[in-house]
C-alpha positions as CSV (number, residue, x, y, z in Angstrom):
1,X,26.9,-7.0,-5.8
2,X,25.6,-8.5,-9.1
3,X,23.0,-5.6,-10.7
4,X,19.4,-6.6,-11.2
5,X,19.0,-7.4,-14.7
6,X,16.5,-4.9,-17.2
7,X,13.2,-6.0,-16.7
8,X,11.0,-6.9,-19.7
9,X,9.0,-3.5,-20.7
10,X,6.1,-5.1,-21.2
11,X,6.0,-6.7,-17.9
12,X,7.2,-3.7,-16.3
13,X,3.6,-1.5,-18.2
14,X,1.5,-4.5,-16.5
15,X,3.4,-4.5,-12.8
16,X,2.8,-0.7,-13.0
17,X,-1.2,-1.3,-14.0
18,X,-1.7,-3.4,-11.5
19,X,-0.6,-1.7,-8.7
20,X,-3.3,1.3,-10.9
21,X,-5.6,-1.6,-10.0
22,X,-4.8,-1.5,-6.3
23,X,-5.2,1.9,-5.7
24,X,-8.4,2.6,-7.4
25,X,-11.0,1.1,-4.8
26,X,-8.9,2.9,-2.2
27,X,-9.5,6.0,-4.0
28,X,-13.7,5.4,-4.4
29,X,-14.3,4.8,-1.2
30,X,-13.6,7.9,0.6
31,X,-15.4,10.2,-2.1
32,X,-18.4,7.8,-2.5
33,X,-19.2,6.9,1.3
34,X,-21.1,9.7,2.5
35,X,-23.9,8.5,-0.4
36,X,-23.4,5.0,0.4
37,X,-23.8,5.8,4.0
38,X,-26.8,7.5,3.0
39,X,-28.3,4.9,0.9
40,X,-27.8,2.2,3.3
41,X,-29.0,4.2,6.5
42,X,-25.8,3.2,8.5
43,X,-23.8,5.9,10.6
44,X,-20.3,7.3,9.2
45,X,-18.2,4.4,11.9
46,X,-19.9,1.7,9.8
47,X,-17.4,2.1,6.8
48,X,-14.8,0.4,9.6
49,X,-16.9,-2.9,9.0
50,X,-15.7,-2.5,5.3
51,X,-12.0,-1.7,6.0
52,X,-12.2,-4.7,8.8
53,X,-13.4,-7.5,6.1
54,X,-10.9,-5.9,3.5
55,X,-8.0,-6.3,6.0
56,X,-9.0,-9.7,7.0
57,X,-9.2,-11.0,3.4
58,X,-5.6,-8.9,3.0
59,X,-4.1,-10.3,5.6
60,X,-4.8,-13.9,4.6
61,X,-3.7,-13.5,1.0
62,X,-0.6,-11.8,1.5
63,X,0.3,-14.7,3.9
64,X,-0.8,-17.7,1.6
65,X,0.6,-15.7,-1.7
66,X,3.7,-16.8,-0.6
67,X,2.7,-21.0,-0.7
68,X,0.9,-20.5,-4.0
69,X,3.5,-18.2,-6.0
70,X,5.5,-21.5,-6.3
71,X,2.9,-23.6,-7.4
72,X,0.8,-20.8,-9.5
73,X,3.6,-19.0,-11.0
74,X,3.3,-15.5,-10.9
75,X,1.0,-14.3,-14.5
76,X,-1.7,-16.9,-12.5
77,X,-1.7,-15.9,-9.4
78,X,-2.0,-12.0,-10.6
79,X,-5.0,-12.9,-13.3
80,X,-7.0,-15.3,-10.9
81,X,-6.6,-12.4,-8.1
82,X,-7.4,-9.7,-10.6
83,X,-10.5,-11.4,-11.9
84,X,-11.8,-12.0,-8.2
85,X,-11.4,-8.3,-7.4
86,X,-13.2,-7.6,-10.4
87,X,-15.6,-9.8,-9.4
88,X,-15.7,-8.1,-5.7
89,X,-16.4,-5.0,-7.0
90,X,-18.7,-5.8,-9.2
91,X,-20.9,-6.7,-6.3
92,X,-19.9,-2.8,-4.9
93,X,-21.9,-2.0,-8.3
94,X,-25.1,-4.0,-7.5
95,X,-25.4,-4.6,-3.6
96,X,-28.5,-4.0,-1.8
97,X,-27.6,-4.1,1.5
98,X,-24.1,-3.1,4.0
99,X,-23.9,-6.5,4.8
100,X,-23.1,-8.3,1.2
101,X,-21.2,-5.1,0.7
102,X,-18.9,-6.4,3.9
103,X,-18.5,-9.8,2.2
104,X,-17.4,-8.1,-1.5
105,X,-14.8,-6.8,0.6
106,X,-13.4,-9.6,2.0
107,X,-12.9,-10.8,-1.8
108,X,-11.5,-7.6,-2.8
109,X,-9.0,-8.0,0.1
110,X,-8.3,-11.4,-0.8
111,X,-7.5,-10.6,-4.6
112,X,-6.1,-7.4,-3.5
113,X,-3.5,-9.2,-1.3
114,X,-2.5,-11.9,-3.1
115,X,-1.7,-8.8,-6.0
116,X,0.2,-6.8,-3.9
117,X,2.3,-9.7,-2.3
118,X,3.3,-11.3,-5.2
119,X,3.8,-8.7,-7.0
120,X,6.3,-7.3,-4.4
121,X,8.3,-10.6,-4.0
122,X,8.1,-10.6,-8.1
123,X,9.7,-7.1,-8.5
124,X,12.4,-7.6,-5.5
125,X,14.5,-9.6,-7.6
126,X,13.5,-8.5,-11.3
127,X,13.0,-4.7,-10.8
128,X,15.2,-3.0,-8.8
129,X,15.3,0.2,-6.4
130,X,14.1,2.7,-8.8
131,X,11.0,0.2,-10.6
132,X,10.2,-0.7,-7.2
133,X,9.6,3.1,-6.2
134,X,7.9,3.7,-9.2
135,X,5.9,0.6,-9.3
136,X,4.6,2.3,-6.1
137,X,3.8,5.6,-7.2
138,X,1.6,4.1,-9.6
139,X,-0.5,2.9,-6.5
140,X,-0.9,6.7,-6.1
141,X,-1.7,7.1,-9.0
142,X,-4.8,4.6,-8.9
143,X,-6.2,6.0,-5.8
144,X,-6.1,9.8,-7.4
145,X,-8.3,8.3,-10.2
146,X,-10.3,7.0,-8.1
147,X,-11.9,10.1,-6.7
148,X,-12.1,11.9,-10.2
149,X,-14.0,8.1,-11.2
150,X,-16.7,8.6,-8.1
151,X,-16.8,12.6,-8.1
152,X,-17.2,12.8,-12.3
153,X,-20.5,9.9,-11.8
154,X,-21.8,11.5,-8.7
155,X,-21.7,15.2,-10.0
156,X,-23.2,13.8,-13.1
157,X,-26.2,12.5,-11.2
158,X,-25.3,9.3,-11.7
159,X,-25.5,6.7,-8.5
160,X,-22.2,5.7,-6.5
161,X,-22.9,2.5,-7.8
162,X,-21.5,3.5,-11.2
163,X,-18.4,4.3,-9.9
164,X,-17.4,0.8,-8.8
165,X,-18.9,-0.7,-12.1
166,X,-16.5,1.1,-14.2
167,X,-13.4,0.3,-12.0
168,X,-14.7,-3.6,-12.2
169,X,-15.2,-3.4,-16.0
170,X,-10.9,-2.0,-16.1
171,X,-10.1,-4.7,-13.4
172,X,-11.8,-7.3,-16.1
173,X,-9.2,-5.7,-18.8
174,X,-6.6,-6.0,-16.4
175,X,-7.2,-9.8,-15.3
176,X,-7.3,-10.9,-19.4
177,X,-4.4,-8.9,-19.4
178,X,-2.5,-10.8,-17.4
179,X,-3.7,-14.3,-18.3
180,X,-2.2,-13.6,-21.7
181,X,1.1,-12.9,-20.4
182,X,1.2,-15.5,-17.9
183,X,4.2,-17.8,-19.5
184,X,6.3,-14.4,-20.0
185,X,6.3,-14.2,-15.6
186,X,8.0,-17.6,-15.4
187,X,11.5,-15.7,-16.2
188,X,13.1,-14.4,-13.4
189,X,16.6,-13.8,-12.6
190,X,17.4,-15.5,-9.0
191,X,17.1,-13.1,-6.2
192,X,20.5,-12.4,-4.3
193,X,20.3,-14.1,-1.0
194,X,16.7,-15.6,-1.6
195,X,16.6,-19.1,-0.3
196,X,15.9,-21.9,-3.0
197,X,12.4,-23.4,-3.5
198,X,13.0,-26.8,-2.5
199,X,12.5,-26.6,1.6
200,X,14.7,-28.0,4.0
201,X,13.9,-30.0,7.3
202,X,11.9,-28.3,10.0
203,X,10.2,-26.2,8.1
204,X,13.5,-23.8,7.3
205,X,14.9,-23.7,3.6
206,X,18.4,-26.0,2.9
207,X,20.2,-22.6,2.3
208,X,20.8,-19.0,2.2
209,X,22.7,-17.7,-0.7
210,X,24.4,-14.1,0.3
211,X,26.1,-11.8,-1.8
212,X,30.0,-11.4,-1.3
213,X,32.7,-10.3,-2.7
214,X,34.9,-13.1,-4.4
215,X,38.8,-13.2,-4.3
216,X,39.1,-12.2,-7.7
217,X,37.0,-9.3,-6.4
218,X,33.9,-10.6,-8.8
219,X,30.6,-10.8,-6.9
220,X,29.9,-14.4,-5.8
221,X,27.3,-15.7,-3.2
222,X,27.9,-18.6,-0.6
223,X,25.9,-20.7,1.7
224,X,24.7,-20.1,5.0
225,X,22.9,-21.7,7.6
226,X,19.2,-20.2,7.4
227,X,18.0,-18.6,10.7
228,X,14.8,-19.8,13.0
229,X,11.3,-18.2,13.0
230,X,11.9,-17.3,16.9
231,X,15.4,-15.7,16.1
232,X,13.7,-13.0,13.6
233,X,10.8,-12.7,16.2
234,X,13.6,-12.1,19.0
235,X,14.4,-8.8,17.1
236,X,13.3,-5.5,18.7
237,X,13.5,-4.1,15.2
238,X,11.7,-6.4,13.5
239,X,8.7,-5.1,15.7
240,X,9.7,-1.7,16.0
241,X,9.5,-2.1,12.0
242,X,6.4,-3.5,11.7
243,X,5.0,-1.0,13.7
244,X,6.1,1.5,11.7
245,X,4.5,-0.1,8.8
246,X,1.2,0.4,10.2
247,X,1.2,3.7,11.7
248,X,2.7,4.8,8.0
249,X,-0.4,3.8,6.2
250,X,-2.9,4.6,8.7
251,X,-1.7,7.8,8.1
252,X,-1.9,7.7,4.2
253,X,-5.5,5.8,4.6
254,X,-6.5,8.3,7.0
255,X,-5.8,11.3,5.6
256,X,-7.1,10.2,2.3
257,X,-10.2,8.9,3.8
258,X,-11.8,11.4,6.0
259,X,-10.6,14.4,3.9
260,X,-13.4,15.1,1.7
261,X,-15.4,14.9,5.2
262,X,-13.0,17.7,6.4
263,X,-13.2,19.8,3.6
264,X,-17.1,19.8,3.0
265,X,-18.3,19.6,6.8
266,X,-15.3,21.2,8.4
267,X,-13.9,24.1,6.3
268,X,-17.7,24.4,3.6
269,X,-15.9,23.4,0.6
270,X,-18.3,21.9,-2.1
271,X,-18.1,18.5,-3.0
272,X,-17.0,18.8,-6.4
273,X,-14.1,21.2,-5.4
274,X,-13.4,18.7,-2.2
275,X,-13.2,15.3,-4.5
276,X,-10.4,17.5,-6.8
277,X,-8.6,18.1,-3.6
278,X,-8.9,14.5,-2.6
279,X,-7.6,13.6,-5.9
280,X,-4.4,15.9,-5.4
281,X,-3.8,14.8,-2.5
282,X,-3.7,11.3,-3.6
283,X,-1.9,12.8,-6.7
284,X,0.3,13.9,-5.1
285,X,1.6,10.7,-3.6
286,X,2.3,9.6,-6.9
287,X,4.3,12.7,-8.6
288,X,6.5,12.6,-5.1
289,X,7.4,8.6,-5.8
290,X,8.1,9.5,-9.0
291,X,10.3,12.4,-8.4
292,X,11.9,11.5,-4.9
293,X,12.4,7.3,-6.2
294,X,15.2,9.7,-8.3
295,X,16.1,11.9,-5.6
296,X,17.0,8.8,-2.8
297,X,19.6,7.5,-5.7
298,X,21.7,10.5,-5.4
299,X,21.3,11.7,-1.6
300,X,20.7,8.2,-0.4
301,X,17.6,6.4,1.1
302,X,18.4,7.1,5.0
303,X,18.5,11.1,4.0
304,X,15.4,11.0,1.8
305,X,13.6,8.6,4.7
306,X,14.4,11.1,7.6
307,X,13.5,14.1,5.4
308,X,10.2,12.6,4.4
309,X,9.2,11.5,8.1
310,X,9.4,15.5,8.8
311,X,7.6,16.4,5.8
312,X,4.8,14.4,7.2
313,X,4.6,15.7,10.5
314,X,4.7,19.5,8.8
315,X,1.7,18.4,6.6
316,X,-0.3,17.1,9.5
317,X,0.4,20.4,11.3
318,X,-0.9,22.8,9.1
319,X,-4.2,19.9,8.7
320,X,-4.3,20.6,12.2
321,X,-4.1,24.5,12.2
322,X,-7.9,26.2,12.3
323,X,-7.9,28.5,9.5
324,X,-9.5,28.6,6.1
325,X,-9.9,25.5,3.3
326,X,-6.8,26.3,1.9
327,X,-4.4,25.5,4.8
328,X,-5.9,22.2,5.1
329,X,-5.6,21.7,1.3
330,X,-1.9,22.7,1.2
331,X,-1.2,20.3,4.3
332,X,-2.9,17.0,2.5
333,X,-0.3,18.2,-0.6
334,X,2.3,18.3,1.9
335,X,1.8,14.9,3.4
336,X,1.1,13.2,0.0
337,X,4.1,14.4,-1.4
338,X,6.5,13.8,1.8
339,X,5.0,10.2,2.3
340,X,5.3,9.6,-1.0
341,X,8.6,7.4,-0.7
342,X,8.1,5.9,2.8
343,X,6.6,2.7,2.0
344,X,9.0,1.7,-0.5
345,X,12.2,3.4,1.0
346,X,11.2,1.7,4.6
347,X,10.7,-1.7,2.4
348,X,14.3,-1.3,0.8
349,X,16.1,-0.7,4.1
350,X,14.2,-3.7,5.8
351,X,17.8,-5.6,5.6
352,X,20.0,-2.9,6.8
353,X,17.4,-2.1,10.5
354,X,17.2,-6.7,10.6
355,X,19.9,-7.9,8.8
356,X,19.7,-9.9,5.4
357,X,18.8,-13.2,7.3
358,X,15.8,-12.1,8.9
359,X,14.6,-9.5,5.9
360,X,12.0,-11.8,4.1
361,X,10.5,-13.0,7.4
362,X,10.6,-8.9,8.4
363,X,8.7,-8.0,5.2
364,X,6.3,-10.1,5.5
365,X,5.1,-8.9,8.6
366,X,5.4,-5.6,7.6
367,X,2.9,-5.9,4.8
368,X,0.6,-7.9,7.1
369,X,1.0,-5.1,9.9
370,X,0.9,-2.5,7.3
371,X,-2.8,-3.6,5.8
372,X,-4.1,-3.8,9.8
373,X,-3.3,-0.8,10.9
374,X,-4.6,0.7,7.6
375,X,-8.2,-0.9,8.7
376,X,-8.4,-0.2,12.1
377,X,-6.4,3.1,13.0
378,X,-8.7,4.9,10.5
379,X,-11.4,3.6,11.6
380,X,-10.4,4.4,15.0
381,X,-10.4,7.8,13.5
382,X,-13.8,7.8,12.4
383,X,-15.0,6.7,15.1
384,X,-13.9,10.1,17.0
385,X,-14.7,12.1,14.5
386,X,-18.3,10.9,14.4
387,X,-18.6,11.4,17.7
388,X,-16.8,14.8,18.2
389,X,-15.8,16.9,15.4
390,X,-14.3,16.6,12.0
391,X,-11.5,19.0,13.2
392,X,-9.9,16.5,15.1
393,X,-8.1,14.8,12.0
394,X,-5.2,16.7,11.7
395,X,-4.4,16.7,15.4
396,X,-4.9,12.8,15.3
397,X,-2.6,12.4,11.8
398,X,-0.4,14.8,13.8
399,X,-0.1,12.7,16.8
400,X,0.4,9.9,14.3
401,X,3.4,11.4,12.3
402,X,5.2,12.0,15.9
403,X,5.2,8.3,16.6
404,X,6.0,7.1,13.2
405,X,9.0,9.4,13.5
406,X,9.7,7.6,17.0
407,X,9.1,4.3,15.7
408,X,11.2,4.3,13.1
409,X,14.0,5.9,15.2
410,X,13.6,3.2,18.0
411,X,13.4,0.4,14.6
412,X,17.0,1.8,13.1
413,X,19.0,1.1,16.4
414,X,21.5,-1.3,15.6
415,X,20.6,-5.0,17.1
């Protein structure tokens, strides 16, 4: 197999800020709803309106990314979907009103998932294993910001509102950014077993190129036929997979969202000290991509996958366990710090639970499953805590880890 060439460093600094740029309205929202709630008169289940319109703007990005990467180029298509999520949160910053709040999120979604998409199809052929890990912990990183951003303006008196105006004044920086580098993304090294751009009949590409082995023993790649839509949707594991996806990130959503609500409400932790802890948890996230992206070279990604899918389930445990603030601080750190790999570990092994013919079609229905159930499982969640008790998240992240486990179990079974 041919190695991925070094990426550029200065594309590498931007891939990594961007995915910053992802996390951070992840991060605000969990911290800054219970004033928003309050300033809006809405009851907590209403923030699911936000995470639906996010989604639904996600979800329709990430699937026309892929159409206007070829046409856009890459350095466009992450400027123009920066400066619309700046844009989107900018109206965060000066709404009056739930509703226009609803619609800001369907643009955030839409810039949001056009980032993440192409940015992931970018760094699958120019980064590597290890950039690709790291390029996610850097996501973590953005949503532990995020929390210190809300809880430093609201603990300084200052409105929510501040807090998205200063995360829409970096994503502004961030958008020039990128439209300064834009002819530096047209250079890519051709992705082993990508299909070309030109299309073939019926809607299938002309051909596959796969990675062998030539007789000389130098890496080579041939030609073969390229698979139907209906053959990848024939696959258990392609489901079983995307599945996975979602109950992953409802988890990390979850758990980062309803925390602080937890904390304060649940265990009487101020808010202050409940933010930091919302902070580490999210923190957390991005020390264990950076450390375990390392680990999963040297022990392998299956080990590191399995291990991390336990870790989870522990974490949620001790959430669950009725006891003082602490517990339920040191089980967030524990689940931030096993999930930490997942998503990108999960996204690397797509080929080996599908095969390499059906792994594009596979990812992208992960990502797509991955943003729903990261809308509508937590707010699921919220839902029963608003009408029972705050108490009930770790049993529900619990019950969550156990069928992740499960899923991906059923997902690895050979085809």
């Amino acid at each position: 197999m041919p190695t991925t060439p070094r990426p550029r460093a200065a594309l590498l600094l931007l891939a990594y800020l961007a995915f910053v740029s992802l996390g951070l309205p992840d991060g605000l929202i969990g911290v800054g709803w219970p004033s928003i709630r309050v300033d809006f008169g809405v009851p907590t289940e209403a923030v699911g309106l936000v995470l639906t319109a996010g989604t639904v703007g996600y979800l329709g990005s990430s699937v026309a990314a892929g159409f206007t990467l070829a046409r856009l180029g890459v350095g466009r298509l992450l400027a123009g979907s920066t400066l619309l999520a700046s844009l989107a949160l900018t109206g965060y910053a000066t709404t009056p009103a739930l509703a226009l709040m609803v619609g800001c999120a369907l643009l955030l979604g839409l810039g949001s998932g056009a980032i993440d998409s192409g940015l992931n199809a970018y760094a699958a052929g120019a980064f590597g294993p290890r950039h690709m890990n790291w390029m996610h912990a850097f996501f973590g990183l953005g949503v532990a910001i995020g929390p210190l951003i809300m809880t430093g303006a609201l603990t300084a008196g200052l409105s929510w509102r501040w807090g998205y105006a200063v995360v829409a004044a970096a994503q502004l920086v961030l958008a020039v950014a990128f439209a300064l580098t834009v002819r530096a993304w047209r250079d890519r090294a051709p992705v082993p077993g990508a299909a070309p751009a030109a299309p073939g009949e019926g809607g299938l590409p002309a051909e596959v190129r796969v990675p062998v082995a030539g007789a000389d023993g130098a890496p080579s790649t041939v030609a073969v036929a390229p698979v139907r839509v209906r053959e990848t949707l024939r696959l258990p594991a392609v489901w079983f997979g995307a599945l996975a996806f979602a109950v992953y990130v409802a988890i990390e959503v979850a758990a980062g969202l309803w925390a602080f609500l937890l904390l304060t409400e649940g265990r009487g932790l101020g808010a202050a000290v409940a933010g930091l802890c919302v902070s580490g948890y999210w923190g957390s996230l991005f020390v264990g991509r950076v450390v375990q992206g390392v680990v999963a070279e040297r022990l392998g990604s299956s080990t590191v996958l399995r291990a991390s899918l336990l870790g989870m389930a522990a974490g949620a445990a001790l959430i669950a366990l009725p006891g003082p603030a602490w517990l339920a601080v040191t089980g967030l750190a524990v689940v931030g710090f096993a999930a930490a790999p997942v998503f990108p570990l999960l996204t690397l092994t797509t080929a080996d639970r599908v095969g390499p013919a059906h792994a594009d079609r596979a990812i992208g229905l992960q990502i797509g499953t991955a943003g729903l159930g990261g809308a509508l499982i937590p707010a699921g969640i919220g839902v029963l805590l608003g009408n029972t008790s705050v108490e009930l998240l770790g049993p529900a992240l619990l019950l969550l880890a156990l069928a992740l486990l499960a899923l991906h179990a059923a997902s690895a079974r050979r085809r």
